[in-house]
C-alpha positions in Angstrom: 81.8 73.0 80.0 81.2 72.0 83.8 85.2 71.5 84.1 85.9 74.6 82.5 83.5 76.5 84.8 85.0 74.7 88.0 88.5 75.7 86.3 87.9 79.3 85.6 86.2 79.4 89.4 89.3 78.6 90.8 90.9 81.2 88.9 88.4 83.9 90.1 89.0 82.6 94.0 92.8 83.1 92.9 92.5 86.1 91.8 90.1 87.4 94.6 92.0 85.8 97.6 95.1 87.1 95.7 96.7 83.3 96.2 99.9 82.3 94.0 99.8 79.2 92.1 102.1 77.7 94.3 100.0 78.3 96.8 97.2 76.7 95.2 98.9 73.8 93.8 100.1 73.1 97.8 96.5 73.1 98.9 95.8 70.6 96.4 98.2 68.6 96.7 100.0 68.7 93.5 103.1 70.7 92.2 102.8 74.0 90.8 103.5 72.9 87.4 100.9 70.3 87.6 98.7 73.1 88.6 99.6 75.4 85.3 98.5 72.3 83.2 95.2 72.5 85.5 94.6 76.0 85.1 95.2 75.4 81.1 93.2 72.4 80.8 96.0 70.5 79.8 95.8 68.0 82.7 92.4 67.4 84.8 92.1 67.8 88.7 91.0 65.0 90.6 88.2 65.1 93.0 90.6 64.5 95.6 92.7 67.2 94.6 89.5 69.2 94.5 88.8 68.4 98.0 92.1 69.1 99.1 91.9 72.6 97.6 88.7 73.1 98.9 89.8 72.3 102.4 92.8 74.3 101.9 90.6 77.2 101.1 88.2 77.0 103.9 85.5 75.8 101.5 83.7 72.8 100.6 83.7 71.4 97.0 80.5 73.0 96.1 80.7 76.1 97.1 84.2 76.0 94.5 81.7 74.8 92.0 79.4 77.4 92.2 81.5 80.6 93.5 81.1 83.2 94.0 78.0 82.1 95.4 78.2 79.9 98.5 75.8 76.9 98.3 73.0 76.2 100.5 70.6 73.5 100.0 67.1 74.9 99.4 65.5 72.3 102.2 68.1 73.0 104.4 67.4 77.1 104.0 64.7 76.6 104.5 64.1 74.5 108.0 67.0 77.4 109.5 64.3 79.8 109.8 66.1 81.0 113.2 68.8 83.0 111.8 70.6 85.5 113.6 72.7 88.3 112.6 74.9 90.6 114.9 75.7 94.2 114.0 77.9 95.6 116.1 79.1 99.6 116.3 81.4 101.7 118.5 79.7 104.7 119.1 79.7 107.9 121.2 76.9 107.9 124.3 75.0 110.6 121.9 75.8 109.0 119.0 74.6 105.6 120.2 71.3 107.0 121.6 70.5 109.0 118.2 70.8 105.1 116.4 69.0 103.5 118.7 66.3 105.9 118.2 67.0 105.5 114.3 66.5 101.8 115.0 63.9 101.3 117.0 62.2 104.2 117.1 60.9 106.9 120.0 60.6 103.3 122.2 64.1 102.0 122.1 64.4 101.6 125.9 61.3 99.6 126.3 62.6 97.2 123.1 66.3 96.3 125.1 64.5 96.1 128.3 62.8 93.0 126.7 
């Protein structure tokens, strides 16, 4: 069940990246049809073909494991309490003073002075 789901996650990144299996199979490491006995559970992947994939892809072996979700250890979530995130939006002048007044309210100046 564990292989299948790894399996069928592969699939789904596949099929969401819209990556060949030829292109797949090359990140792995493996010809392509090594990697249509893979995707039919005919023949298993190795963890080093794993890795390979998953470096291939940009991602690490766990976060193939659990996809779509990307894994984050709960202790390390936690202790990363500074997180930052940047919006960013091309605006008109009028435009861009009407959402900063959206955002921050009737003080917006006094907030960016900061």
């Amino acid at each position: 069940m564990f292989y299948e789901t790894i399996i069928n996650n592969i699939r789904k990144i596949m099929s969401d990246r819209r990556l060949t299996q030829e292109i797949i199979s090359n990140y792995a490491g493996i010809h392509s049809s090594q990697m249509s006995k893979v995707l039919n559970f005919t023949i298993t992947l190795s963890y080093k073909q794993l890795s390979n994939l998953a470096s291939g892809l940009g991602m690490r072996e766990i976060d193939i494991i659990t996809y779509p979700e990307v894994y984050v250890p709960r202790n390390l979530a936690e202790k990363n309490d500074d997180t930052e995130v940047v919006l960013q939006l091309k605006l008109r002048k009028d435009k861009s003073d009407q959402i900063l007044k959206l955002v921050f309210g009737e003080n917006n100046i006094e907030i960016l002075n900061k």
